[in-house]
Structures are given as structure tokens and as C-alpha cells.
TORRO-199737 format. One record per residue: x, y, z of N, C-alpha, C, CB in turn. Coordinates in steps of 0.1 Angstrom, whole numbers, plus 5000, padded with zeros to 4 digits. Glycine has a CB too. Example, Ala and Ser with C-alpha at 12.3 -4.5 7.8 and 13.67 -1.06 7.14 Angstrom:
<atoms>
ATOM / n_c1 / n_c2 / n_c3 / ca_c1 / ca_c2 / ca_c3 / c_c1 / c_c2 / c_c3 / cb_c1 / cb_c2 / cb_c3
ATOM / 5132 / 4943 / 5078 / 5123 / 4955 / 5078 / 5132 / 4967 / 5078 / 5113 / 4955 / 5090
ATOM / 5128 / 4978 / 5071 / 5137 / 4989 / 5071 / 5129 / 5000 / 5079 / 5141 / 4994 / 5057
</atoms>
This chain:
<atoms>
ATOM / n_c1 / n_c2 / n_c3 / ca_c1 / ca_c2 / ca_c3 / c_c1 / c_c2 / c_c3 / cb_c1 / cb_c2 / cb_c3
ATOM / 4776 / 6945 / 5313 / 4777 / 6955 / 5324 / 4790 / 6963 / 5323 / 4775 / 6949 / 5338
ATOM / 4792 / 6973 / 5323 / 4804 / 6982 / 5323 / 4811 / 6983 / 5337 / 4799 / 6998 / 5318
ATOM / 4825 / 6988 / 5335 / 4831 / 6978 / 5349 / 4825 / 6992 / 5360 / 4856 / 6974 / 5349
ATOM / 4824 / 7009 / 5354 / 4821 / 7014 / 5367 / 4803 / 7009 / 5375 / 4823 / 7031 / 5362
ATOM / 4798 / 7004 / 5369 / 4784 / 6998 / 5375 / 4785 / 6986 / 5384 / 4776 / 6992 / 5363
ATOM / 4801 / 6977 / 5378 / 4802 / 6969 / 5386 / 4813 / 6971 / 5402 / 4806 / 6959 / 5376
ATOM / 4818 / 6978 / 5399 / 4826 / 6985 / 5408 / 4820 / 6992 / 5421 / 4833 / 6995 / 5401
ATOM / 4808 / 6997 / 5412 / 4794 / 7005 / 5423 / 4785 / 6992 / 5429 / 4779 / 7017 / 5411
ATOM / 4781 / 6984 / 5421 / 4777 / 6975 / 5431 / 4783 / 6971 / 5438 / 4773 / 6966 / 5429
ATOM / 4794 / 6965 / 5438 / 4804 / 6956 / 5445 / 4808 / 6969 / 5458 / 4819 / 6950 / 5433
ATOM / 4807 / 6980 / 5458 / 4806 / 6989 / 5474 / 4798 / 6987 / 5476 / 4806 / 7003 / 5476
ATOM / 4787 / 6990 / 5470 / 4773 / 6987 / 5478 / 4769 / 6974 / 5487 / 4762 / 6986 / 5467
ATOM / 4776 / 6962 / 5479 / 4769 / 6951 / 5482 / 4779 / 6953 / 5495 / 4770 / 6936 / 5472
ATOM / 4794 / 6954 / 5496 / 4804 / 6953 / 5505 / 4794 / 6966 / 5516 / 4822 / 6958 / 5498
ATOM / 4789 / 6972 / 5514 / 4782 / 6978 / 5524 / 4772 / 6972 / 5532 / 4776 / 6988 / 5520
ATOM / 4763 / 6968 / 5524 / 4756 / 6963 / 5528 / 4753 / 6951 / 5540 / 4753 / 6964 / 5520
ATOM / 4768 / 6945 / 5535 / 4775 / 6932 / 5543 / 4773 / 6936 / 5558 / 4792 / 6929 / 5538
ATOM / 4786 / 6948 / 5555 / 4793 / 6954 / 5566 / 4779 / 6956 / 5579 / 4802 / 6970 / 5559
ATOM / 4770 / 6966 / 5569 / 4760 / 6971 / 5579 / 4749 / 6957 / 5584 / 4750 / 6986 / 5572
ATOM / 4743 / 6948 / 5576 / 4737 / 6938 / 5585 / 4749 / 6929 / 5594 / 4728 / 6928 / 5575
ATOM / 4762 / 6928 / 5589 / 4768 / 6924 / 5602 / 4771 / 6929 / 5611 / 4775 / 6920 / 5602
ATOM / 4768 / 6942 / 5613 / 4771 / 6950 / 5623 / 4757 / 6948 / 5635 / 4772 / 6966 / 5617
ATOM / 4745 / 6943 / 5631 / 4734 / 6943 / 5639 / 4735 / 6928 / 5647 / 4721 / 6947 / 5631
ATOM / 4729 / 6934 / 5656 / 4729 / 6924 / 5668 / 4720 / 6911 / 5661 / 4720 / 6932 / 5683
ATOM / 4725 / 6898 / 5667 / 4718 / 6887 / 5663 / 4701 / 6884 / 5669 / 4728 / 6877 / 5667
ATOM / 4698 / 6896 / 5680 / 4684 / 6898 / 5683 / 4681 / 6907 / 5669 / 4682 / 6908 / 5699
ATOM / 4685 / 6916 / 5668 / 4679 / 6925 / 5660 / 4679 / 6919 / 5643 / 4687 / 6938 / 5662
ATOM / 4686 / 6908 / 5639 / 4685 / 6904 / 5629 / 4677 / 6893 / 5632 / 4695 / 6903 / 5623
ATOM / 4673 / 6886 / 5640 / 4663 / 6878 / 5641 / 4648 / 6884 / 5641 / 4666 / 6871 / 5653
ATOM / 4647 / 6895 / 5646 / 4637 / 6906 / 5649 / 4632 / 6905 / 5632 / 4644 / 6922 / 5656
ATOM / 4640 / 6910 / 5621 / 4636 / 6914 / 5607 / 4640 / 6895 / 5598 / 4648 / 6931 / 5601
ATOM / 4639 / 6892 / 5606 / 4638 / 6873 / 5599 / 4652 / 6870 / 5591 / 4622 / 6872 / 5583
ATOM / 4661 / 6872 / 5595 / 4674 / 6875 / 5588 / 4690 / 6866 / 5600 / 4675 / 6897 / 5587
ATOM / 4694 / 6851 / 5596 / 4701 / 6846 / 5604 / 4719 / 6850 / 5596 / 4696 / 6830 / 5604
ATOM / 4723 / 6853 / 5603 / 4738 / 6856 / 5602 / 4747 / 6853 / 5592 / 4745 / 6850 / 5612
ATOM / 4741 / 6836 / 5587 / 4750 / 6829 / 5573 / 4741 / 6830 / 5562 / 4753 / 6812 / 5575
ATOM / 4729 / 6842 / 5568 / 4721 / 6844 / 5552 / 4727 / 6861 / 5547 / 4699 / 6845 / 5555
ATOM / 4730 / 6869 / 5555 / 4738 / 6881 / 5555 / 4742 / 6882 / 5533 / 4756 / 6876 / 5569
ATOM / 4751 / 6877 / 5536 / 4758 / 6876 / 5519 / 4749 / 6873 / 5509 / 4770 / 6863 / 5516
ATOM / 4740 / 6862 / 5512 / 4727 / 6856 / 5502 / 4721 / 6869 / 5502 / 4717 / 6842 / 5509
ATOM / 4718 / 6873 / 5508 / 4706 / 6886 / 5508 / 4715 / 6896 / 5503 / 4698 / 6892 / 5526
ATOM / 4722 / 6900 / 5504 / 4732 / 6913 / 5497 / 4738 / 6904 / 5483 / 4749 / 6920 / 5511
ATOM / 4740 / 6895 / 5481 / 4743 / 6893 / 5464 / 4727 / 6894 / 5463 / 4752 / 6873 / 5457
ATOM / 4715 / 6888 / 5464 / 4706 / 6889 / 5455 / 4700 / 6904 / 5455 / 4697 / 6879 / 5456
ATOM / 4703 / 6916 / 5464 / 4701 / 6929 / 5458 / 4712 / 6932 / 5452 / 4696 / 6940 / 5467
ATOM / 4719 / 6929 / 5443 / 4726 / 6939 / 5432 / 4727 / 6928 / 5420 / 4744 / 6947 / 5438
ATOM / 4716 / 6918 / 5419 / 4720 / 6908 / 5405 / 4714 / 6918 / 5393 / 4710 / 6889 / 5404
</atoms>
């Protein structure tokens, strides 16, 4: 992998973090998603 691809994921994933921890623990229960799975779920969209 070339480092600008990895540089792009690694925002992305850091985004992605940012925005499911931003939602309410109703609202991530709502879409089946508990708080300490947050990171698990954002590393496995950018493997």
C-alpha cells in the first residue's frame, strides 16, 4: 500500500471514529452498534 492511501484511510477511519462517537448511546443502540465496538467497526471498513 503506498503511504498517501494509507494516510487517506487513517482520516477516514479517524472520522469515522469521531462521527459514531458523537451519536447518542440511544441512537447507536437504535443501528445495533455498542460504544466499545465504535473502533472494531471503523478498522474493519478500511482493511
Amino acid at each position: 500500500m503506498n503511504p498517501i492511501r494509507i494516510a487517506k484511510n487513517w482520516i477516514s477511519y479517524r472520522r469515522t471514529v469521531s462521527e459514531l462517537g458523537n451519536l447518542s448511546n440511544q441512537t447507536l443502540s437504535d443501528i445495533g452498534i455498542s460504544r466499545y465496538e465504535i473502533r472494531n467497526i471503523a478498522n474493519r471498513s478500511f482493511r
